[in-house]
C-alpha positions in Angstrom: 79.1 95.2 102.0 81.7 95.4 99.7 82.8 93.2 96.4 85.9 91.3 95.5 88.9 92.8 94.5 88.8 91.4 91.0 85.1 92.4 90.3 84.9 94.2 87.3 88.8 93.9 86.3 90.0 92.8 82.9 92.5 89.7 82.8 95.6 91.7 81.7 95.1 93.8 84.8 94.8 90.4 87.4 97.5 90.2 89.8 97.2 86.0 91.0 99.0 84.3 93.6 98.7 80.6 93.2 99.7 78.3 96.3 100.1 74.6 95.1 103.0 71.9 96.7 102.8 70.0 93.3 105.4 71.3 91.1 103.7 69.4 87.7 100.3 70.9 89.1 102.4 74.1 89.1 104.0 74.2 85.6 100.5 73.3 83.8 98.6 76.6 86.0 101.2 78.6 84.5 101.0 77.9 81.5 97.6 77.9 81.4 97.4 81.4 83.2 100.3 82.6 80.9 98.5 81.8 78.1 95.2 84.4 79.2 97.8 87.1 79.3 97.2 87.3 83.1 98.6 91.0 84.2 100.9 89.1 87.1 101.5 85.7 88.3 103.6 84.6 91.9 103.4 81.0 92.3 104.6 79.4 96.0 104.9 76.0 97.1 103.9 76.7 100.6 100.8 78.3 102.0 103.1 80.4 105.0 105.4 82.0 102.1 102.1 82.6 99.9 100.2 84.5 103.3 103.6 86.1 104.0 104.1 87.7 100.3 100.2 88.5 100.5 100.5 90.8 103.2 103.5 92.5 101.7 101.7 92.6 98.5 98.2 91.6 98.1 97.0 90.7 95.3 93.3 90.6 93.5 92.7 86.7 92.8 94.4 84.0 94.8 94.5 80.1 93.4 95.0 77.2 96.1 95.3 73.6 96.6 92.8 72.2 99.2 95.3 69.8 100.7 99.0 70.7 101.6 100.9 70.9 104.9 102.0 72.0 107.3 99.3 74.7 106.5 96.2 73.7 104.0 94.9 75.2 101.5 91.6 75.8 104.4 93.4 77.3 106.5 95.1 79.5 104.1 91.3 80.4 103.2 90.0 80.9 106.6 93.2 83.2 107.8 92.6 85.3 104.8 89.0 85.5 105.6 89.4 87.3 108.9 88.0 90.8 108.8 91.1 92.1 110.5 92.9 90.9 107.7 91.7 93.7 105.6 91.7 94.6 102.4 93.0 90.6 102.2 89.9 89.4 103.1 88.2 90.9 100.2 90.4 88.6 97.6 88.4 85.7 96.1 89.8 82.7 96.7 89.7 79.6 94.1 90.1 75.9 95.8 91.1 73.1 93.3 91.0 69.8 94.7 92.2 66.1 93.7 89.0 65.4 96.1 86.1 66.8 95.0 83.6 64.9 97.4 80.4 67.0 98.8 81.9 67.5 102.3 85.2 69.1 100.9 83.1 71.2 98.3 81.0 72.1 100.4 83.5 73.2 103.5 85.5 75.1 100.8 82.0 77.5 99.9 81.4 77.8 103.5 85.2 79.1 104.2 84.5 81.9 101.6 85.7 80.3 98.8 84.2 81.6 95.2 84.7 78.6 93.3 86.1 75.1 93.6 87.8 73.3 91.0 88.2 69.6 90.7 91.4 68.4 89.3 93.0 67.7 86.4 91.9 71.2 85.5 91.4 72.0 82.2 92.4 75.7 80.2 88.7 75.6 79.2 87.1 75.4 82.7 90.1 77.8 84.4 89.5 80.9 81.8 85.5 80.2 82.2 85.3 80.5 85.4 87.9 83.1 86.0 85.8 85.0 83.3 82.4 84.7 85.4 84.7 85.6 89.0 85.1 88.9 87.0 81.6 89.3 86.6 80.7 88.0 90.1 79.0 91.1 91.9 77.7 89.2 94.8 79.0 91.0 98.0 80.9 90.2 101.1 79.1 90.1 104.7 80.3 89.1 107.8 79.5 85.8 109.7 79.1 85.5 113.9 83.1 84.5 113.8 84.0 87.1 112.9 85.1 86.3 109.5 84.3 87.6 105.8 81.2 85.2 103.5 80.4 85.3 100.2 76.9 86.5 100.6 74.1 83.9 99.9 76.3 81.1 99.7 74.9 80.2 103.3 71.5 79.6 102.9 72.1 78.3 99.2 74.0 75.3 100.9 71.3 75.1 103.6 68.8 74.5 101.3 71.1 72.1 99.1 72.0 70.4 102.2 68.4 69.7 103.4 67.6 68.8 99.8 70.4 66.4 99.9 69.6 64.4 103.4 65.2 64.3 102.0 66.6 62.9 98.8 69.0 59.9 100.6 66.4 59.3 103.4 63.8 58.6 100.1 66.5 56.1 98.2 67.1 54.8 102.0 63.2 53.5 102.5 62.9 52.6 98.4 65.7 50.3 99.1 64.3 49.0 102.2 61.1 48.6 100.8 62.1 46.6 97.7 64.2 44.7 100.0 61.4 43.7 101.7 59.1 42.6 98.8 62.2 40.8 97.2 62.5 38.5 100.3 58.4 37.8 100.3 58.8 36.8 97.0 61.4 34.6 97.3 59.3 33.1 100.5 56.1 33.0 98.0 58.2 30.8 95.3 59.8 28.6 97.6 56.6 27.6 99.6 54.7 27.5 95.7 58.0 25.3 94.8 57.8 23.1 97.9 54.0 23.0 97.0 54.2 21.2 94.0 56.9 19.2 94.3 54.3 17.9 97.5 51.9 17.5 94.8 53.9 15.4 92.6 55.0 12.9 95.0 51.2 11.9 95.6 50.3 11.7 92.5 52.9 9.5 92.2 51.7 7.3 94.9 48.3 7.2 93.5 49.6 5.9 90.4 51.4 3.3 92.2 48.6 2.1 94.0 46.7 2.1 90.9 44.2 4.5 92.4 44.7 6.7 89.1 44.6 5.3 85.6 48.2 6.5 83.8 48.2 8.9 81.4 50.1 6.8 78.7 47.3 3.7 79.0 44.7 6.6 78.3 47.0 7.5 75.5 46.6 4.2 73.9 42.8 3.8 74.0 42.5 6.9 72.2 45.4 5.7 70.0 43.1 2.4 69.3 41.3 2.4 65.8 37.8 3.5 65.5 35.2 1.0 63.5 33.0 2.9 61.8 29.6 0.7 61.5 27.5 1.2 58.4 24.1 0.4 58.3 23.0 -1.8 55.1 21.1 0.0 53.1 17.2 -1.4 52.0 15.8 -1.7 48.5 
């Protein structure tokens, strides 16, 4: 197995190719990059002139967007990733994205990517991570198709992935099930609602046909004056 090309390197001695069709995207990786007093920097529009200047001169670190045409920034990836595309295939790859849902992220890590960046990138997060790429000695291995893997990143999405589909099929049946006891309830109040209304409308034709005494006529016999009898008192 063998490591990247920029394991181990300091920043003033990182040669970086950055492939992005955005020229705004463009001026603010410069400057960034410029700023970390990068060693070299080529910057290309296209992904075809970026592969072509690559395997004139490669270099140790390679920055890409995820979506441009007529080539993407995954096909860029998985063309550099082919062993017979040695010593390119060796160069770590960072992906920024302007779409950083779990199927893109996750694609990008299973192409060989090192690291995925979500736009608008900030200097911050771009000199952090470029610092830990340095200091990223995980290996290379080589997959069934012939192409170059970050080792581990396999099995470590596996086991995210199969994390992933336990946790939605759990929120999936939670939902069902308090779907379920929401629509009982609402079939409990209702027939408790129809209930009493039922109740009321007898009671109300008791009291018409006088088989109930009304509440306000009991009302007023307690509301009546109470005599108090004394007994006369003997001598």
């Amino acid at each position: 197995m063998t490591t990247h090309s920029a394991y181990g390197l300091p920043m003033e001695y990182l040669d970086i190719i950055v492939v992005e069709d955005s020229k705004p995207m463009q001026t603010i990786i410069r400057s960034i990059l410029l700023s970390m007093n990068i060693g070299r920097l080529r910057i290309f529009e296209s992904a075809e002139d970026a592969l072509q200047s690559m395997l004139s001169e490669p270099p140790n670190l390679i920055i890409t967007d995820y979506r441009m045409s007529p080539m993407n920034g995954y096909q860029l990836l998985r063309s550099i990733r082919n062993r017979k595309m040695a010593p390119l295939c060796y160069v770590p790859v960072i992906v920024i994205t302007a779409h950083g849902t779990r199927s893109v992220v996750e694609k990008a890590y299973r192409g060989g990517a090192h690291t995925v960046l979500v736009k608008p990138i900030s200097p911050k997060v771009l000199h952090q991570r470029l610092e830990w790429l340095i200091r990223d000695s995980r290996k290379f291995g080589n997959d069934d198709t012939g192409h170059c893997v970050v080792d581990g990143v396999g099995p470590l999405l596996d086991d995210h992935t199969e994390r992933f589909i336990a946790l939605t099929q759990a929120r999936e049946y939670h939902e069902h099930m308090t779907k379920k006891v929401t629509e009982k309830q609402d079939v409990v109040d209702r027939i408790i609602s129809e209930s009493g209304s039922d109740a009321a409308k007898r009671a109300e034709e008791a009291l018409a046909k006088g088989r109930i005494p009304r509440l306000e006529g009991f009302a007023r016999v307690r509301e009546e004056p109470v005599v108090k009898r004394v007994r006369p008192r003997t001598i």
